[in-house]
N, C-alpha and C positions, 0 to 999 in steps of 0.2 A: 390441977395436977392430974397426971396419968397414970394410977394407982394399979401396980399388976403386969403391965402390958407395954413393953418397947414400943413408942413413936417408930417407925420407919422412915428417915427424912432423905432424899435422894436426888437432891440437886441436880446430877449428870442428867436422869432422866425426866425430869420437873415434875415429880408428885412424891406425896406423901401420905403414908398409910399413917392413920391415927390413931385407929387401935384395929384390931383382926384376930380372933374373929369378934363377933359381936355378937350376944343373947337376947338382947332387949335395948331399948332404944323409948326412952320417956320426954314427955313435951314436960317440963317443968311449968311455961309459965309463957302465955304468948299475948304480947302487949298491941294491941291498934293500930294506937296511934304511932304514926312512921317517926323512925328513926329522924332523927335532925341536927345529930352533932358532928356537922360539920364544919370543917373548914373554911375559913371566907372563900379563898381560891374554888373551892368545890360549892358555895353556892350561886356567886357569881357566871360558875358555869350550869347551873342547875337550873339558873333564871333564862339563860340565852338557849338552852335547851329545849324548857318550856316554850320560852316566846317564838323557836322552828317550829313547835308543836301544834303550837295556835293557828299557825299563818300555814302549816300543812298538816293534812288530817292522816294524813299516812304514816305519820310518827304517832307511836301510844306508847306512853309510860304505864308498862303494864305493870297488873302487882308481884311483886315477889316477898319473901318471909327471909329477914337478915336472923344469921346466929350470933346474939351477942356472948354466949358464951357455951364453951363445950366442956363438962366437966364427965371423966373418966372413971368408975369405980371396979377393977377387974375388968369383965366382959358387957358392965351393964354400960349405957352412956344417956347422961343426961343434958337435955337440950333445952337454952334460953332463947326464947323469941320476939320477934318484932318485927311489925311490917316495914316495907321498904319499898321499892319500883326501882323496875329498868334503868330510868334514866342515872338515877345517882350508882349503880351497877357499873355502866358502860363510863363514867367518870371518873372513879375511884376502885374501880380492877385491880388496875396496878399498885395501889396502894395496900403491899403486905405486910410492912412492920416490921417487927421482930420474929425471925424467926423460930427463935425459942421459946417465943409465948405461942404460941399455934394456937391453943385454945380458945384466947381471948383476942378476936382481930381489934385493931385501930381505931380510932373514934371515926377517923376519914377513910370508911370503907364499908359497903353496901353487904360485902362476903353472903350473898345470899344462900339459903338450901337447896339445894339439888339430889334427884332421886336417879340412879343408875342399875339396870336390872341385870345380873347373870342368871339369865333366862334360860333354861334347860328344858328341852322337850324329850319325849318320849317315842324314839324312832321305832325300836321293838323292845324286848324284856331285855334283851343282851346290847342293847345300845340308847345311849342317851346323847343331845346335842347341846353342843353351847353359841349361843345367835349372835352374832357381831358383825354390825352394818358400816358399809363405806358412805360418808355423810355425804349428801348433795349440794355442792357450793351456791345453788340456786337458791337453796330453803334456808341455809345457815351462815353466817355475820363472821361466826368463829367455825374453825377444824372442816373447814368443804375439804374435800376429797381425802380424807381421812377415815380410819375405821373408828368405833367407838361403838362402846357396849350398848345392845338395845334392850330397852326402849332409855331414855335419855331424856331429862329436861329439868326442869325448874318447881319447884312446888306452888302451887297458886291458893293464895290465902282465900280468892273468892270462890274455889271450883271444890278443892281438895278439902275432904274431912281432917285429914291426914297421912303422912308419907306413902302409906301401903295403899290411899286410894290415888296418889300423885302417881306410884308405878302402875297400877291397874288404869288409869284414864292414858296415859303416856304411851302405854302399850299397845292400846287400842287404836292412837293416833296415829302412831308410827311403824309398828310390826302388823298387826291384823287390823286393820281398818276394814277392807275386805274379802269375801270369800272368793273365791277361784271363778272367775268366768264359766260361765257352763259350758258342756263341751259342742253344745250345737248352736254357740254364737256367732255370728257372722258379724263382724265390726266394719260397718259400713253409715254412709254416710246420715242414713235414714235410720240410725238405731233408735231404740227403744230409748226413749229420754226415763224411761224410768229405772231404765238399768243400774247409773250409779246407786238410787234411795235401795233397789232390791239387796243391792248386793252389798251394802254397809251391814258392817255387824252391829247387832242391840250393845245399850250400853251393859248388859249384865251375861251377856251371850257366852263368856267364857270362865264363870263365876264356877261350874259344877268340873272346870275342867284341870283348875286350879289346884293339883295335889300337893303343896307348902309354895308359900309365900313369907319370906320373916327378913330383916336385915342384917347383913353378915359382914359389913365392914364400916366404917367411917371412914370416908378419904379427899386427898384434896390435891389444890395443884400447888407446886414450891413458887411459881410465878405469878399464880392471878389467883386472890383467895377468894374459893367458892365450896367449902364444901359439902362431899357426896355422900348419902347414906347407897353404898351399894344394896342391894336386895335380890336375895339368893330366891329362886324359882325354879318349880318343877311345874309343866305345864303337859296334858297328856293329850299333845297334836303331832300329826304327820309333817312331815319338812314339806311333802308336795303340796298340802294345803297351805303352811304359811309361803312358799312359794309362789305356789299359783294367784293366790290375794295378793300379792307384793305384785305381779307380772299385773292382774287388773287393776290395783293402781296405779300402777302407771301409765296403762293403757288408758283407763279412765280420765287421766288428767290429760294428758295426750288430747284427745276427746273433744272434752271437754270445757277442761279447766275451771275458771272462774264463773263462769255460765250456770255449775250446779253447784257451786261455793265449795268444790275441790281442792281440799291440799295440795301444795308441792309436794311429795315425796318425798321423805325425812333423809332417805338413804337411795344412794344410787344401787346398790348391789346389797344383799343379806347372805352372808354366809355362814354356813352350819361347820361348827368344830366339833368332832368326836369330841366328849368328854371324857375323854382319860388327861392327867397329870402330862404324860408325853406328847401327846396332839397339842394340846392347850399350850405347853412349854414352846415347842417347835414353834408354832404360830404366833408365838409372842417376840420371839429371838428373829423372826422371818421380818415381821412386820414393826418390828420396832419403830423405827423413825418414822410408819404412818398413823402408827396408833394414841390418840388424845391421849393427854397425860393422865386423865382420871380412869381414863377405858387401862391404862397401864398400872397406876397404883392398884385398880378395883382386880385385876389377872396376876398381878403381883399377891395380894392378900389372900387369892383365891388358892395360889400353888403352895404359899408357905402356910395354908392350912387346909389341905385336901382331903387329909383325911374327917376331915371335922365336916366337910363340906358332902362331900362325897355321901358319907352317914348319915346324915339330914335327909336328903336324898334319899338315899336305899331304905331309910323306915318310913318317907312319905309313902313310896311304893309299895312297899310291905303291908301298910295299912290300907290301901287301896285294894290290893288282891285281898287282902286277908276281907273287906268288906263286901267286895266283889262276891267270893267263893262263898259267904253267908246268905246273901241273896240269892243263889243258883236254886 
């Protein structure tokens, strides 16, 4: 039950806000061994799946972490867990249920967790930005040429402590993976093969720069259940720098490629939204029909509570400077 707090359910535009805003977000209970109540039909296919897998090494059933249940108390949410993988995912997507129980998905259904970031950087004191990428159909199965919130993915039972380290690794892979080309680089055929390992960020490189990180919505889609712990972020970098590292990755893969075990490019284009209520509104009503349904709930939950959002924000910075001007 959802104690406090209006579900948003919004078919026309296929997501649904779960609860918004959000103060805390607890792992009740996370179980191993994988989920297996399936369907015959859904093992059957689960067998002929695997047996592609075998006979090609380019399919991997990676792991992912299913929610068997999401239980609601005001602004807190608590979360039931159990491992899962890709393949039974890609099988029983479609398999949503009832829509009135949203909480508790289907026995025949993988509804894994997924982490989605409203990344906010720090342009000057009078302006802030909100980061949302148009996806690369090259890198992604689902939403290629589509925009959607960055950073974006799936929670991994073997990499991730937990959600907040799922959006810190995700972020890393897909918005700053690397720093800006230097300005006296010549990109020619005889480059420095060490340039990609130089110019990759450390895994903890962006740890001090990190002024709130916390999650601010539970969301999902009305078509394919997967749901999203959005995650509100203030992060205190220049647009030209995450720019310019977005231009050397691609340049980089370009390059490249699979040669220095280079990503595809999560996103074809990264674009910066003033964060005001009105930029962020306009840009949602603009691009509606290209924006993923979760990137739409998680911009939906964000406007119909901005001021809550906003404020989070202005006292992470407040305490920044207020830290700042202690040290001087």
């Amino acid at each position: 039950m959802n104690n406090g707090i209006p579900m948003v359910v919004n078919p026309k535009e296929d997501h649904v806000i779960i609860v918004a805003p959000v103060e805390q977000v607890v792992v009740a209970s996370y179980i191993q061994d994988p989920w297996d109540r399936w369907s015959q039909e859904t093992r059957k296919a689960l067998e002929e799946k695997q047996q592609q897998a075998r006979e090609d090494p380019k399919m991997f059933d990676g792991p992912l972490v299913r929610v068997n249940q999401i239980k609601v108390n005001g602004k807190e949410v608590i979360l039931y867990l159990q491992r899962t993988s890709y393949f039974p995912f890609v099988i029983t997507r479609g398999n949503v249920g009832n829509h009135e129980e949203w909480l508790v998905p289907p026995d025949d259904c993988a509804n894994p967790l997924s982490i989605g970031g409203l990344t906010v950087t720090i342009e000057d004191e009078a302006e802030y930005l909100l980061w949302l990428g148009r996806k690369n159909p090259k890198a992604n199965e689902l939403g290629g040429g589509q925009y959607h919130i960055s950073p974006a993915g799936y929670v991994n039972p073997e990499r991730d402590f937990s959600y907040i380290t799922s959006d810190y690794r995700e972020r890393l892979e897909e918005m700053l993976c690397y720093r800006p080309l230097p300005a006296d680089s010549i990109l020619q055929s005889n480059l420095d093969r060490e340039l990609p390992h130089m110019l990759r960020r450390e895994p903890f490189e962006l740890g001090s720069r990190i002024l709130y990180q916390a999650p601010f919505a539970i969301v999902d889609r009305y078509s394919l259940r997967n749901p999203m712990i959005a995650i509100l972020s203030l992060i205190d970098i220049k647009s030209d720098e995450i720019l310019g590292g977005f231009r050397a990755h691609h340049q980089l893969y370009k390059m490249f490629g699979k040669e220095h075990g280079i990503r595809a490019p999560e996103f074809d284009t990264m674009e910066p939204v003033e964060f005001t209520w009105k930029a962020i509104k306009e840009f949602y009503e603009e691009h509606l029909e290209e924006l993923r349904p979760h990137a739409r709930a998680a911009l939906q939950a964000l406007l119909m509570n901005w001021d809550t959002a906003a404020g989070r924000l202005e006292e992470a910075y407040s305490r920044r400077r207020a830290l700042e001007s202690t040290n001087l």
